[in-house]
N, C-alpha and C positions, 0 to 999 in steps of 0.2 A: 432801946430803939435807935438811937443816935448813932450807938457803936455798928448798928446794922445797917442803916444808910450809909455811914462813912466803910465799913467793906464791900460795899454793894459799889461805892462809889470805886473804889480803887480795882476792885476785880473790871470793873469797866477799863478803865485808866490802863491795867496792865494790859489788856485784850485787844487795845487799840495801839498799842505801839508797834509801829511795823518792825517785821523780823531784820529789815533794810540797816536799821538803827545798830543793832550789835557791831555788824562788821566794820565800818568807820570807826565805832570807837575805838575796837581791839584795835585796830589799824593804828588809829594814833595813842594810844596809849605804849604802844610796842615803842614807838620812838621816844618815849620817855622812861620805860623800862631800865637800859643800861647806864643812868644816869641817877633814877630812885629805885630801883628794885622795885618790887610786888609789894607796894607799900599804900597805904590807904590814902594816897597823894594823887595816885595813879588814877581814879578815874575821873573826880575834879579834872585833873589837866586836860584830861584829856575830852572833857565835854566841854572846855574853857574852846581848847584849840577848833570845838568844830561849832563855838557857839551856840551851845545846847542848855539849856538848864539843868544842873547837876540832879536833880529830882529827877528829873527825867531817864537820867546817865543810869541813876541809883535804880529807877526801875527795870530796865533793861538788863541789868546786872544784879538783880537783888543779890546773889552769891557774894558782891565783891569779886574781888580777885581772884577766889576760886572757881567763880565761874568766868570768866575772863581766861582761866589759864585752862580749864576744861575744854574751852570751845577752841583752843588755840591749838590743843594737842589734838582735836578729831579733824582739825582742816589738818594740821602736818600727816596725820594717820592714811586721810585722803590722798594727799600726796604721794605718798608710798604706794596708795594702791593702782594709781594713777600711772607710778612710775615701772608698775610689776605687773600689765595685763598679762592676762591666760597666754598670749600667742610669746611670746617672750619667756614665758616659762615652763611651758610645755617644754619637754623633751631633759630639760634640767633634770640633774640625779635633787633628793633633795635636801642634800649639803648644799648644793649651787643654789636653790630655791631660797631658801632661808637665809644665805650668805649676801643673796641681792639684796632680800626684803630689808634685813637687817642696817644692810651698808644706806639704800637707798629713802629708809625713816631718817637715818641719822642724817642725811643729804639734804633733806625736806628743811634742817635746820642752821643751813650754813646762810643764810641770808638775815637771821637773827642771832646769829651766837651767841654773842654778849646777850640777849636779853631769854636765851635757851641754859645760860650759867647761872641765871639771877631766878630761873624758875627752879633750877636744881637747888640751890640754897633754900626758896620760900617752900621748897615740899618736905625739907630736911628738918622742917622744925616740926617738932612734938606733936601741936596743934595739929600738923597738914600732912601729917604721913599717911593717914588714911585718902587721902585724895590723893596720894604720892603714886601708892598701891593702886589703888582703882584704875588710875592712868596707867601704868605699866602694865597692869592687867588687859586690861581693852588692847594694847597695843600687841599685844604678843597673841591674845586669842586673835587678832584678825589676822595676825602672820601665819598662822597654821592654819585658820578657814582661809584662806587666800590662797594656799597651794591646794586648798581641799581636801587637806588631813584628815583621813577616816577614824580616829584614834578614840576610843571609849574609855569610863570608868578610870583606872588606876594611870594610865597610860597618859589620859586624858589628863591629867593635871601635871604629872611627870615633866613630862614635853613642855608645859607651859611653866613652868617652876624654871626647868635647867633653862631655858628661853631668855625667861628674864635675866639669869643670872648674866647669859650671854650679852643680848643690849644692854644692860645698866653700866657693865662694866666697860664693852667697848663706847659706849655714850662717856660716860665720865673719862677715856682716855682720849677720846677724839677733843674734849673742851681742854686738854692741855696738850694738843698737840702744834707744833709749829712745821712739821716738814711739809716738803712742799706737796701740795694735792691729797695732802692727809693722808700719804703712802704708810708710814708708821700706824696708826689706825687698822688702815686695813689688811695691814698683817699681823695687828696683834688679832683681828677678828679673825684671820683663817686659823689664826693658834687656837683660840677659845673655842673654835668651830671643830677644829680636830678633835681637842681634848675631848668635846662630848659623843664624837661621834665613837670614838674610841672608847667611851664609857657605856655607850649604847652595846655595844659590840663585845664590852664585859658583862654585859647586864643580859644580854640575851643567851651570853654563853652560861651564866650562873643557873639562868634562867631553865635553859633544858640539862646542865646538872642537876638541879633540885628535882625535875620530874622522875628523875631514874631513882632519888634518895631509897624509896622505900622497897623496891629491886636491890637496890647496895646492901641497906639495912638488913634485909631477909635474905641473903648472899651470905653476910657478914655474919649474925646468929646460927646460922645452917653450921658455918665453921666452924665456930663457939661450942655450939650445942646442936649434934648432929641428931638429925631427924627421929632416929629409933633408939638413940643412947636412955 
């Protein structure tokens, strides 16, 4: 009975904390990020710096730092989509579509870099790859509803697979890049960008080879072994 008042009590307690309460903390927790990493330090300081009772901080965040780094990647995600209305992309072929979206997530992250390097480390470890995943998932499904990509079944994963491989990779090149305006960055993404378009473009050709295969096949036995022999 006890244990049933004391969750009666906290589902209270959680239901009244206003939603207000997360974004301040991320806020200042982000400024202590490139200093301790994603580290169980990180929400203490940061309930310290806004004069919060750390109980408090801990309900707001029950995840920890995973959710702290969740909610961090759907406002950057915002951003990008923010940064890619319809009217701006209309008319884009959709290599240009994808090449914004893409450049313009990573853009979302130039005001926290060092603490965008120290979340790429905390998703690297063992524990947090599945939260790694889920994140780069979302990001890349909303780059393809974002242009309105009609893509089903097989196709439908395809696109999201090669996608990722494109942001992960110009992501972790853009965190060691030093030229200026991040010019390097974004010609190594129009490279990755070609590469797949040009894999697309072998894949579709393989693609209406194989429908002919069993016209070939029956072509090729007819020779072999002719009809009335």
């Amino acid at each position: 009975m006890v244990r049933r008042w004391h969750n009666m009590i906290m589902t209270k307690v959680k239901t009244d904390i206003p939603d207000e309460l997360r974004e301040p903390l991320l806020r200042a927790a982000l400024a202590h990020v490139p200093f301790e990493g994603w580290s169980y330090k990180i929400l203490p300081l940061a309930a310290k710096e806004l004069n919060l009772d750390t109980g408090l901080a801990d309900l707001a965040f029950p995840g920890g730092v995973g959710d702290m780094i969740d909610m961090l990647a759907k406002q950057q995600d915002q951003k990008m989509i923010k940064a890619c209305p319809d009217e701006i992309l209309q008319g884009l072929k959709i290599r240009q579509k994808i090449t914004r979206l893409v450049r313009s997530r990573i853009e979302a992250e130039q005001d926290i870099r060092e603490a965008a390097r120290s979340t790429v480390t905390y998703l690297a470890r063992p524990g947090n790859t599945t939260l790694g995943l889920k994140l780069l998932y979302r990001t890349v499904d909303l780059m393809w509803k974002t242009i309105h990509d009609p893509s089903t079944d097989f196709n439908y994963y395809t696109k999201r697979l090669t996608l990722s491989g494109v942001y992960s990779a110009t992501f972790l090149y853009w965190l060691n890049d030093d030229s200026e305006d991040y010019v390097e960055t974004w010609a190594f993404l129009d490279r990755r960008i070609t590469n797949v378009m040009q894999f697309e473009e072998t894949k579709a050709k393989f693609k209406t080879m194989t429908t002919k295969l069993p016209d070939l096949w029956h072509n090729i036995s007819g020779l072999r072994y002719p009809p009335n022999s």
